[in-house]
N, C-alpha and C positions, 0 to 999 in steps of 0.2 A: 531382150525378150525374156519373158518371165521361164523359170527352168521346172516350173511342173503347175500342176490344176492351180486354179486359181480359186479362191475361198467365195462362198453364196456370198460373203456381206465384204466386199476389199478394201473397204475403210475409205481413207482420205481420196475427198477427189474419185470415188472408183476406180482408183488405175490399181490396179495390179500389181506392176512392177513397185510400188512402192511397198511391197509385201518383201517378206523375207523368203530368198530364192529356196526351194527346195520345200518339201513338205513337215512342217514346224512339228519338232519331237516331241512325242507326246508320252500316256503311257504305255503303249507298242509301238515301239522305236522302230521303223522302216529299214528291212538290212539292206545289204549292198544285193544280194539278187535280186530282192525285190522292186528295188529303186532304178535296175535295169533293166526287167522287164517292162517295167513303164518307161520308160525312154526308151524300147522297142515298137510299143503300141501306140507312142505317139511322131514317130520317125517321118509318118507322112506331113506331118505338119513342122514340124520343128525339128532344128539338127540337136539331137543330143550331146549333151557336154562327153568328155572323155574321162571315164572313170581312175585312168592310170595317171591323169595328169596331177602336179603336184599341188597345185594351184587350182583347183577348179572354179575356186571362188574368188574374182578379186577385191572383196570387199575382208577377206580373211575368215569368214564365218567357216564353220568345220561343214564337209559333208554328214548328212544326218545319219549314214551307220559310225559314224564315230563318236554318237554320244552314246554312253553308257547309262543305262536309266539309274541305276542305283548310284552313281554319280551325280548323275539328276538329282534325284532323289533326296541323298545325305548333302550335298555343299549347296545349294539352292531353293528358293522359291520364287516364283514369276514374278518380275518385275513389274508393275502394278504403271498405268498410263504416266500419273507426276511424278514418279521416283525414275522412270523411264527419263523426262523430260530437265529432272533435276540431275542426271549422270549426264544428258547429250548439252547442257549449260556447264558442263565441271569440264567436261570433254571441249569443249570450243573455248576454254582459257587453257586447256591445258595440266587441269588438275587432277585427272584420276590418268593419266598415260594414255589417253586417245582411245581408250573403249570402255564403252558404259559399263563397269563393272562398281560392286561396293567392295568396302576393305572389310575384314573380316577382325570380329574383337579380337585381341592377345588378352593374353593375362598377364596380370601385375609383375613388373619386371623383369617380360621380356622384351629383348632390345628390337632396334632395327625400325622399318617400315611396316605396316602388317603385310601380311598375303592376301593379292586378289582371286578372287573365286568368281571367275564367268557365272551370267546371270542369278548373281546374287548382288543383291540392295538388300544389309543389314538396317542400316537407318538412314535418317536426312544428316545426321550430324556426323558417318564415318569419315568426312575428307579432314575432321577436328581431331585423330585420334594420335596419336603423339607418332611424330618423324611425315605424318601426311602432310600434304602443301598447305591445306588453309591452316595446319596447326602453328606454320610459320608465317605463313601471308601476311605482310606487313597491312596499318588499317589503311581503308582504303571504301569506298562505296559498293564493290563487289562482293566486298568480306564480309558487311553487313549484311547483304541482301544471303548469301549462305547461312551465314548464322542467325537470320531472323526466318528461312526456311527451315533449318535444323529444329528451330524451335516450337514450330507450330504453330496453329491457331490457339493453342491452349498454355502455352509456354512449358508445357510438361516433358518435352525432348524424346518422345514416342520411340523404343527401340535402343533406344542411345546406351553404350556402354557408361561407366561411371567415368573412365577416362577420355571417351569422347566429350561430356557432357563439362569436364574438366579444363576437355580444349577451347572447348567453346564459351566457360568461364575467361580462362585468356584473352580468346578473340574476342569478345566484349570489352575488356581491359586496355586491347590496343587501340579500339572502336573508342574508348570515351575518351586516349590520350588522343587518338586523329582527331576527333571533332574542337576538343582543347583548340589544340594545334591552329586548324582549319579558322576558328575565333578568333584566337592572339592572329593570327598575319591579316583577319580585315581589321583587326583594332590599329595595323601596322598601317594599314592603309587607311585608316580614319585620321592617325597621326600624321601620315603625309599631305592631306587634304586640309588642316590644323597646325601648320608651322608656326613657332615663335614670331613673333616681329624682330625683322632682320636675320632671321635664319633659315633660308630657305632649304628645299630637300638637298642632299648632296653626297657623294660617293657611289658607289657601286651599287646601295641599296636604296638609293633616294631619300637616305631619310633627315629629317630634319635634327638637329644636335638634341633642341627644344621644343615642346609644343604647346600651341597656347593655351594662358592659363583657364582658360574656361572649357577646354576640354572632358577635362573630366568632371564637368557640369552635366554636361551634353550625356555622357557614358549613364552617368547618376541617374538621370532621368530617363534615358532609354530602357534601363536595366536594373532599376529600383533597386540597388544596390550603396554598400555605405561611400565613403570619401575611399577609407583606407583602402578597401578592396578594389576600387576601380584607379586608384593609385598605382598599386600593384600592378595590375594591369597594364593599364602603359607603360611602366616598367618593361617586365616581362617580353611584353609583344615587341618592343625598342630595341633591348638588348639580343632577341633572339633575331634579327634583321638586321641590328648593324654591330654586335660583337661574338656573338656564339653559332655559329653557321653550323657547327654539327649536332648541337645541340636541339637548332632548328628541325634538323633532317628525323636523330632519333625522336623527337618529340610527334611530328609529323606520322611517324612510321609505327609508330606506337609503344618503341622500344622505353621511351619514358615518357612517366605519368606526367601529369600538370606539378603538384609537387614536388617531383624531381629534376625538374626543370626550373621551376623556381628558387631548389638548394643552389643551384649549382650557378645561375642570374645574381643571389643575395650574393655568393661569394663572391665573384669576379665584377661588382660592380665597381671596386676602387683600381679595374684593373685598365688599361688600354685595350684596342682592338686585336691586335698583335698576343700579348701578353694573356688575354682573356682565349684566342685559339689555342696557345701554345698550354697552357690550362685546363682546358677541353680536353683537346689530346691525350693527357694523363689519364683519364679515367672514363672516356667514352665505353673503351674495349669493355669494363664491367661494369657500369654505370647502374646498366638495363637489373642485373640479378644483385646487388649491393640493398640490405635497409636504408632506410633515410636518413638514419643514427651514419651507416656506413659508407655511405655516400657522403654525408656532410664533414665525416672524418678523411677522406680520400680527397675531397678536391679542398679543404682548408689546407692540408700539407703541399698537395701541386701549388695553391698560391704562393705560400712560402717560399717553394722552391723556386719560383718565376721568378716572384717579385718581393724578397722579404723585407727590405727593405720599406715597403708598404705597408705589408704584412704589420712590422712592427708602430708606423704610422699611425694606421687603423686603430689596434690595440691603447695606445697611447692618450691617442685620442677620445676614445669611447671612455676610456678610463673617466674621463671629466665630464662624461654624463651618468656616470655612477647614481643611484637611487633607491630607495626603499617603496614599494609601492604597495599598497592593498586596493583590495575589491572584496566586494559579496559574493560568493560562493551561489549556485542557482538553487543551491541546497539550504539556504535560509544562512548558513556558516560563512565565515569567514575566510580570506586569503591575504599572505605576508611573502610579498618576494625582495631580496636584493638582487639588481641589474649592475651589468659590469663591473664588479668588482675582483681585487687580483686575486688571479688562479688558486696560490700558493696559499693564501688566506683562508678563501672558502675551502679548499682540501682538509685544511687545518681544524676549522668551523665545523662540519663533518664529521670526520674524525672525533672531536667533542664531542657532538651531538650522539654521534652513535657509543661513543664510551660509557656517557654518563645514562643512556637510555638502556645500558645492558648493567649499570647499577641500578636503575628502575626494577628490572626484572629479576635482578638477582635478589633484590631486597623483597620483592611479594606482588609487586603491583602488575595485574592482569592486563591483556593487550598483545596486540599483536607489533613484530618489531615495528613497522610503521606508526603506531599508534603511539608505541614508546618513544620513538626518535622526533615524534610533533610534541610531547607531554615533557621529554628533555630538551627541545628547540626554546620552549615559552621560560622552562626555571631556569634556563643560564639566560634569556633576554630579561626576565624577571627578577631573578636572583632568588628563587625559590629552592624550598627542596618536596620534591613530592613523591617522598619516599612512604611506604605506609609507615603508620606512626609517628611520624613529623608534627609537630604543632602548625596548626592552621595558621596559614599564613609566613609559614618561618621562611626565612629569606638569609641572606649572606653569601657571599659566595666560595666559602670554603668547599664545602663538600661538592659544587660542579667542577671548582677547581683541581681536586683530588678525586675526578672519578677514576684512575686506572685506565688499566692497559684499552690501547687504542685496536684497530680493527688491523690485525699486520697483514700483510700484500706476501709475504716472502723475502727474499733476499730481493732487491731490486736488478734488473738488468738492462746493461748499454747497449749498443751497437756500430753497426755500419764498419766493419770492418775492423774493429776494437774502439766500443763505446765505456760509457762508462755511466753512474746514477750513485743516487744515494739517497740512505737512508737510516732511520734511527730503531735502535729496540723501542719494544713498545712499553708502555710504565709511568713513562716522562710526562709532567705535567704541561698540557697543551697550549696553556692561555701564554699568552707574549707576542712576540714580533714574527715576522716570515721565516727566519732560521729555527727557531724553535718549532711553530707550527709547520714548517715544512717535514720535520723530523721523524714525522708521523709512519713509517716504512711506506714511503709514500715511492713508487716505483717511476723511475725518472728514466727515459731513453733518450740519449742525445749520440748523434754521430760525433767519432772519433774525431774529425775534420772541423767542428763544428768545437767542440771541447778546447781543442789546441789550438784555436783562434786560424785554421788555414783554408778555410769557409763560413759560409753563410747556410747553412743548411736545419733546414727545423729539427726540434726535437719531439719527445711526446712524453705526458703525463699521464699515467691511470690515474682515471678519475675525470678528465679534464680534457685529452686530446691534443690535436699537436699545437705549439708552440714554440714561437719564432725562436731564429736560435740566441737574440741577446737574452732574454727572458729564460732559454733552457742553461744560459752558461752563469746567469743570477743564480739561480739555483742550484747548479752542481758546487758552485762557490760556497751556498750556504752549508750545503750538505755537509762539504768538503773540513767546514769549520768546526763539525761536530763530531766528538771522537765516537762517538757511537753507530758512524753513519757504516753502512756497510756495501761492497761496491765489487760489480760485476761484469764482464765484457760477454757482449753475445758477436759473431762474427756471421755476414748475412751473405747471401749470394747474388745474384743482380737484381733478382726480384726481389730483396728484402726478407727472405726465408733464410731463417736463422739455420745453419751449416753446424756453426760450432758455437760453444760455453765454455764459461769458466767462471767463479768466485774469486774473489780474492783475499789472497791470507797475509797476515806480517810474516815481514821475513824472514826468517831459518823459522817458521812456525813460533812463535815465541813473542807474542808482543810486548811482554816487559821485558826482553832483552834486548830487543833491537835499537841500535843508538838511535839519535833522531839526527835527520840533515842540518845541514844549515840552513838559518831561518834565508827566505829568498826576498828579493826586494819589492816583489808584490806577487797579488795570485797567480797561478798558472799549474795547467798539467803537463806531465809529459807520457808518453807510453812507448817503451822502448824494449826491443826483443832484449834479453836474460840468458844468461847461461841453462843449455839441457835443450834438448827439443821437444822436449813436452812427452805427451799419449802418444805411444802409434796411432798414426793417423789423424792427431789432431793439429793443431796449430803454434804447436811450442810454445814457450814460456817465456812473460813477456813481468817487465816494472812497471808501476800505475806511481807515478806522481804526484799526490794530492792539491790540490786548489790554493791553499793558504801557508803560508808559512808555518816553519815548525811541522807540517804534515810528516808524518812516516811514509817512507816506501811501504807497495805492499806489492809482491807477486801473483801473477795470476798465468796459471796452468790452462790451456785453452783444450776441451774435450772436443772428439767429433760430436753431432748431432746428425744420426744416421737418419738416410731415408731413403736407403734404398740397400738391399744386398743385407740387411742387419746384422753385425754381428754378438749383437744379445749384449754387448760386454755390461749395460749394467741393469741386464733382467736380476730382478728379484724371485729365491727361491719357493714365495709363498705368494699367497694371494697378496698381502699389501708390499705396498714400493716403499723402494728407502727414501730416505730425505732426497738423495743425489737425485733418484731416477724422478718422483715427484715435480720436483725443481725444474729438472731439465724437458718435463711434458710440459709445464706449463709455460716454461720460455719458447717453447716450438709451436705452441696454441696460446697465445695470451688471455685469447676470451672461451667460451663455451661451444665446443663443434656443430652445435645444431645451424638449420640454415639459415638461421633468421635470428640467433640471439647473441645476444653483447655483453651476457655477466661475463666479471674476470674469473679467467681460467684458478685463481686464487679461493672464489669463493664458490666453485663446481666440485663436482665428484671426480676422482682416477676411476674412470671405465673402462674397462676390459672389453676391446672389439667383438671377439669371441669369448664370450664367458667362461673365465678359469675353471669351474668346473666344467667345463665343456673342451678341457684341454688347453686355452689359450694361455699363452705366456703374459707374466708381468714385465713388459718388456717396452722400451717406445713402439716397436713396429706394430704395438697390439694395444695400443694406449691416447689414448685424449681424454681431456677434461671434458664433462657435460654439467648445466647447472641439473636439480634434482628433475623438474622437469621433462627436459630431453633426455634425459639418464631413461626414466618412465617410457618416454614414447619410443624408445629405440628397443625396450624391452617390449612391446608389445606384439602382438605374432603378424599383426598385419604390415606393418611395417618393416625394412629390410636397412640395413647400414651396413655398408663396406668398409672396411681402411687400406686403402691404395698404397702399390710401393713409391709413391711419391710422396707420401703422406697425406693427400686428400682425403675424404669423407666421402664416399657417395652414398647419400639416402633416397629410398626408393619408396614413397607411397602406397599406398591401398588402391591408389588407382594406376598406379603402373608409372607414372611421373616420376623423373630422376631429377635430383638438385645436388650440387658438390662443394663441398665446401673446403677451402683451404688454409695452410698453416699459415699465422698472421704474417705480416707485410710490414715488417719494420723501415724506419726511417734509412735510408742509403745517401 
């Protein structure tokens, strides 16, 4: 029975009770005498509620002397019929906490869920505003219908903060990988319907091994699309059905795009069904926030680690479809690629390239370095020199031959436990075979286990990516052969986060004094702890073995790499860092901290978390590489970046959006 007058116009249906009990606050809020002397004057008709009870309303709504109009007032304005109708749809899933209220903006970087404020609806798009449910809501038919009402009839996002309007960037994002998704499983089922001759559907997924070949006739035609791309396609939609099942689900879910579900399809196609889950597994957990660069570097190593013996198959393999190809540029210009060719080679090539492209510029010639490194690509395939003042046409290849120092990386460094790499000064003329062109300071990481022949465990290349580990023990071999190569152990923790460093010196410090071993009767390392226990606190002092005969012993001192509790020990007194501390930031970050970039930590700035003039120390706990870039946008006021005592990165947006970025993930 309704609990006070009932209004001239009662809305739906004319019932009453579908009104809200009590007389609706307005701007003279009804007190509690007042609201009991009417429930005295109407006694005869109706039993009055009890004003002491705690509960008067079992729908929750407050009695009306308990609203405060200046409360009113300042957190609120009247919910309007469709924004009404758009909280009691958020309400019946479950999205705003079972009462039609809106979330109220935050501002930029602060945490949490926002705060609800009774009858208040800031916009259609608050349930997108970061930590709200739809900002997680996996894609789904529901999420689109929120985020196609957030939007409007105008697509303008009326009311929307910049970080709702952010979320709801996302929710679109997970929206177009579901619909992906939702496509590849009926192409799965076009395939099933499409069996090979004599392969019918079969296992758990029904699918057929093969499908026949005119299928992607059929695709072609429906979808006016090329050969390759509906090739792909059944690919994809096959593999996600009968070998990558979590892959399925994130792609599904929106956690990954069509792209990154296709990185991840291209890798593990030489793999088994088995082989290709346990694969998955690796790198599902970050998959979703990884670039495509960084995703195609994280599950190329989990294959290795599965299956490298594959791994090195594949490679082998491809080797022998090696090719030089061009095409026309859409820009009227021209394009020159070489395909599969060895790693070590092209690192070498490069290297060139960019040598003799920084004698371009040293000698006069305008451009940008891109420009110069395509203008040095053509006179070493040419034999030119296009230097200014050169005679037209002059050719030989002396002078690409002697362009000088190469692009150096730093000291190289190993890992997993005590790894090892190598590398050469820069100077050395680059043209020759894989040992000389590897020699390029080219930064080589291979686990210890993997070195000393007592695994199968990949390596990694700057420049290049990981790489099997027959191919990474080629390598250290080469390296190993050249006196000039210089060689480091980094020591990593279970995730691959580099713990401790070290370089390594001849021993008593003296390399023309140190005898040499006996020559051995073929290559091999050894790494074996040393007299001393090292640094406090670091990992003692261990012998590095060389590769080749004749090698010298060389010692290596193993440093902490703190990350957490810092004890400063090799903060620098002024603004710039010394070699050591240099060194050991970018062994702890290999590439550029921002959250999306992949220059080596080698060719980024030492940034200062807190700006030294601002008091921060030159110190790792206040230190990482940025390329210049990110250096820029981190100095910007609207933007915020932390450094974590774990050594993460969290960057915080203009629109209140946090992403964190962590120290690399070496091979283990």
């Amino acid at each position: 029975m309704p609990q006070g007058p009932a209004p001239a116009n009662p809305g739906r249906d004319g019932d009453p009770g579908r009104e809200p009990r009590g007389p609706v606050p307005g701007p003279d809020p009804v007190s509690k005498e007042e609201w009991l002397a009417w429930c005295a004057a109407t006694a005869e008709k109706d039993e009055p509620p009890d004003p002491d009870e705690e509960e008067s309303d079992p729908d929750g709504l407050p009695g009306p002397w308990e609203y405060d109009l200046a409360q009113v007032v300042a957190e609120g304005r009247r919910i309007t019929a469709d924004e009404a109708a758009a909280c009691a749809r958020a309400t019946r899933l479950g999205l705003l906490g079972g009462q039609p209220v809106g979330l109220e903006r935050r501002g930029p970087g602060q945490p949490g869920s926002a705060r609800r404020s009774p009858g208040e609806h800031l916009s259609r798009a608050a349930g997108f505003a970061t930590g709200a449910l739809l900002d997680t809501m996996p894609g789904c038919n529901a999420l689109a219908g929120f985020a196609a009402e957030a939007a409007g009839d105008d697509d303008r996002y009326a009311g929307a903060s910049d970080d709702e309007v952010a979320g709801v960037i996302c929710a679109w994002d997970r929206l177009e990988a579901h619909m992906a998704a939702r496509k590849h499983a009926a192409v799965a089922e076009f395939i099933r319907r499409r069996p090979g001759p004599g392969h019918p559907p079969a296992g758990p997924a029904q699918m057929p091994p093969v499908w026949d070949e005119f299928t992607a006739n059929e695709l072609r035609q429906i979808l006016a699309e090329s050969g390759g791309a509906v090739e792909d396609m059944l690919a994809l939609a096959h593999d996600l059905e009968e070998k990558l099942p979590g892959t399925r689900e994130a792609f599904r879910d929106g956690i990954l795009r069509q792209s990154k579900a296709w990185i991840i399809a291209r890798a593990t196609d030489l793999l088994d069904a088995g082989e290709a889950r346990a694969v998955e597994a690796m790198v599902l957990d970050r998959a979703g926030r990884l670039t495509p660069a960084g995703l195609r570097a994280a599950i190329a190593r989990a294959v290795m680690e599965v299956a490298p013996e594959k791994a090195r198959k594949r490679r082998e393999e491809a080797a022998r479809d090696a090719r030089v190809e061009r095409w026309a540029e859409d820009s009227g210009n021209a394009a020159l690629m070489g395909r599969e060719l060895p790693p070590a080679e092209v690192l070498a090539a490069d290297q060139k390239i960019t040598a003799w492209a920084r004698q371009l510029k040293k000698a006069g010639l305008e451009g940008s370095m891109d420009e110069l490194r395509a203008r040095a690509y053509l006179d070493i395939l040419l034999g030119q020199d296009s230097r200014p003042g050169q005679p037209a046409g002059h050719g030989g290849a002396g002078p690409v031959d002697g362009a000088g120092p190469v692009d150096g990386d730093g000291p190289a460094d190993g890992d997993g436990g005590g790894g090892s790499a190598g590398s050469a000064a820069p100077g050395q003329d680059l043209a020759g075979p894989i040992p000389a062109g590897f020699a390029g300071r080219v930064t080589l990481t291979i686990p210890l286990a993997t070195l000393t022949g007592r695994a199968d465990r990949p390596g990694e290349m700057a420049g290049i990516g990981p790489i099997d580990p027959w191919l990474a023990r080629d390598l250290a071999r080469a390296a190993a052969g050249n006196p000039r190569s210089t060689w480091c152990v980094t020591v990593t923790d279970e995730q691959g986060h580099a713990i401790g460093h070290g370089c390594a010196r001849p021993q008593g410090g003296d390399e023309t004094k140190r005898p040499k071993p006996a020559a051995r009767d073929g290559p091999g390392f050894t790494f074996t702890a040393t007299g001393g226990p090292g640094p406090p606190g670091g990992y003692g002092s261990w012998r590095l073995s060389g590769g080749a005969g004749g090698q010298r012993d060389l010692i290596v001192t193993l440093d902490p790499i703190t990350t957490r509790d810092c004890d400063h020990r090799f903060a620098a007194p002024g603004h710039d860092p010394g070699v050591k501390l240099r060194h050991l930031v970018q062994v702890r970050y290999a590439m550029c901290t921002g959250p999306t970039c992949r220059r080596p930590s080698t060719q980024a700035d030492f940034e200062h978390n807190i700006p030294y003039e601002s008091g921060g120390r030159t110190c790792l706990c206040n230190a990482g590489p940025k390329c210049r870039h990110d250096h820029r946008l981190k100095q910007d006021p609207r933007w915020k970046v932390e450094q974590l005592p774990s050594g993460d990165f969290r960057w915080t947006t203009p629109t209140g959006r946090q992403r964190t970025t962590e120290p690399t993930r070496y091979p283990v």
